[in-house]
N, C-alpha and C positions, 0 to 999 in steps of 0.2 A: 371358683369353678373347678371342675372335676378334668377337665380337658373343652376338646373341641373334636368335631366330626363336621366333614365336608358331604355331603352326599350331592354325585353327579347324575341327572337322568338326562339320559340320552336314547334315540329311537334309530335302527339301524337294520337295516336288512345283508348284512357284510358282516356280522359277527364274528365268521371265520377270519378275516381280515385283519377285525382288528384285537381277535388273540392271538393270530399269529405275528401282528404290530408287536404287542404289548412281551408276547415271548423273544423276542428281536432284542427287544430295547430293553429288557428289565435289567440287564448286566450294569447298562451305564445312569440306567433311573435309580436304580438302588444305594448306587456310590454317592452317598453324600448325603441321602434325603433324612427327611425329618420325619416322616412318617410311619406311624407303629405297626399297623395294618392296614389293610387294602381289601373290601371285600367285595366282590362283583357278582351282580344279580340280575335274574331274567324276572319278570314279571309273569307272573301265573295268569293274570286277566286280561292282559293286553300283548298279542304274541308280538316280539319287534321290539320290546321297551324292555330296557334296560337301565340298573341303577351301582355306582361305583362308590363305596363308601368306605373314606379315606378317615383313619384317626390317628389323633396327633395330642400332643401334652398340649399345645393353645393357639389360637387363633394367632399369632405372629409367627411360630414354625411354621404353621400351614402359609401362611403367607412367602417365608421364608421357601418353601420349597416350592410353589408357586414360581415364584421367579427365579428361580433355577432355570439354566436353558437347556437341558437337556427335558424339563417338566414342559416347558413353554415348545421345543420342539415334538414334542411324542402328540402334546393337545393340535397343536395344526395339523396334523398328521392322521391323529384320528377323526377332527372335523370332518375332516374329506371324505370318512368311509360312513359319515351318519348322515341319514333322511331328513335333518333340519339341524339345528342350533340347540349345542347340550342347554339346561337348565341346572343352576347352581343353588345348592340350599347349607348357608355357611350356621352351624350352630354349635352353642357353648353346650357343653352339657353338664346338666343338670345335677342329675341322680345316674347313677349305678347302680341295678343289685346282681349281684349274684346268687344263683338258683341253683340249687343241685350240686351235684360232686360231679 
């Protein structure tokens, strides 16, 4: 496998909330993590829904940085500012291409 990518959706009327969480915390979530990128997304068809997609060399870093507490403190934290229970979608990937310059 080529790596792994987490994608989180989650629905929230507190956005501001929780970038300004996620600006707070990013000093002590960065020191140490496993993760390549992060890339955060609104949803064009559903206003409120939002998706966090996290990539990583394999599914045992992502785990690995999963149970980090400072990963496990920033998720409770953000529970709190979203309209229901994130939705987790853990997958190996596949294929890569690259397009363009």
């Amino acid at each position: 496998m080529a790596g792994f990518v987490q994608i989180i959706e989650f629905k929230t009327s507190r956005i501001d909330e929780i970038e300004a969480l996620a600006n707070e915390r990013s000093p002590q979530m960065q020191a140490g993590s496993t993760v390549h990128r992060v890339t955060i997304t609104a949803d064009r068809d559903r206003p409120g829904y939002y998706f966090t997609i996290a990539e990583f060399d394999s599914y045992e870093t992502a785990m690995e940085n999963s149970n980090r507490p400072e990963t496990s403190e920033f998720a409770a934290q953000m529970v709190k500012l979203c309209d229901g229970p994130p939705k987790f979608y853990n997958l190996d990937v596949y294929r890569v291409m690259e397009v363009g310059s």
